[in-house]
N, C-alpha and C positions, 0 to 999 in steps of 0.2 A: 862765847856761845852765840851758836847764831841763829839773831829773830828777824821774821821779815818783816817789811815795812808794812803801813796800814795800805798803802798803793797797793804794795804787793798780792797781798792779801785781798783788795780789791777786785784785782785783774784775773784772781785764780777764782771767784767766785764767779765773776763775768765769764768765764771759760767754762765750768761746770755748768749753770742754769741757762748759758744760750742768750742771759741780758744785751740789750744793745748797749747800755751801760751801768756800772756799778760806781754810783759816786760812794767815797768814803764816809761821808756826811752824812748820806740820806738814811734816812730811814727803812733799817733790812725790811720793815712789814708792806713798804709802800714799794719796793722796785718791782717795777716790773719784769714779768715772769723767772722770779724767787720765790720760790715755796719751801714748805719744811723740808721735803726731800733732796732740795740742792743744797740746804745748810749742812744735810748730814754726811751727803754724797762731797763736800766738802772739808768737812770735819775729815771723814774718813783719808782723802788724800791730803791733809794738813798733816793730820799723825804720822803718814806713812814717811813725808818728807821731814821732818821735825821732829823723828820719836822724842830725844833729848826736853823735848818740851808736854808737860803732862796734861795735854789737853783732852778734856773730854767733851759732852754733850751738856755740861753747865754753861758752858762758852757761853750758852742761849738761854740759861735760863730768866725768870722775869723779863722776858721777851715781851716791848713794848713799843708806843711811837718814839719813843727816843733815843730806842737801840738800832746804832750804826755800824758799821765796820769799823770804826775810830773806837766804840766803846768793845769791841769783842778783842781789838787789836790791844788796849791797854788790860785786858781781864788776862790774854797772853803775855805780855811782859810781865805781869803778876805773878803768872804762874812759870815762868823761866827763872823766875829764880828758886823754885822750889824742887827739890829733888821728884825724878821720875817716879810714883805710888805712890806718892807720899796726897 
């Protein structure tokens, strides 16, 4: 099955919100020009390339300063191995 990398995941995030950069580390609340509607406008083209992987809008939930691309990236391999609706 196939998951993308936290990089990956990065760079698709820095394409959606226009960021000049998306480290994987940093902290989603602190990059600059990321807001809620680029997580979800993200979200949305995550699903569409990934159906196989049942992500929804929990990806974000308890959204804090120590939620990164690293911690949303391992909540996805979590849920890759979990059957689609489930």
């Amino acid at each position: 099955m196939e998951i993308p990398t936290v990089e990956e995941l990065a760079i698709q995030l820095q394409a959606v919100s226009g960021a000049d950069n998306v480290d994987p580390d940093a902290s989603i609340q602190n990059i600059a020009d990321v807001d809620s509607l680029d997580l979800m406008e993200w979200l949305y083209s995550f699903q569409n390339k990934y159906p196989h992987i049942p992500a929804d809008e929990s990806l974000f939930k308890d959204i804090d300063e120590s939620t990164s691309m690293r911690t949303v990236h391992a909540r996805i391999v979590a849920l890759a191995g979990q059957p689609a609706g489930a």
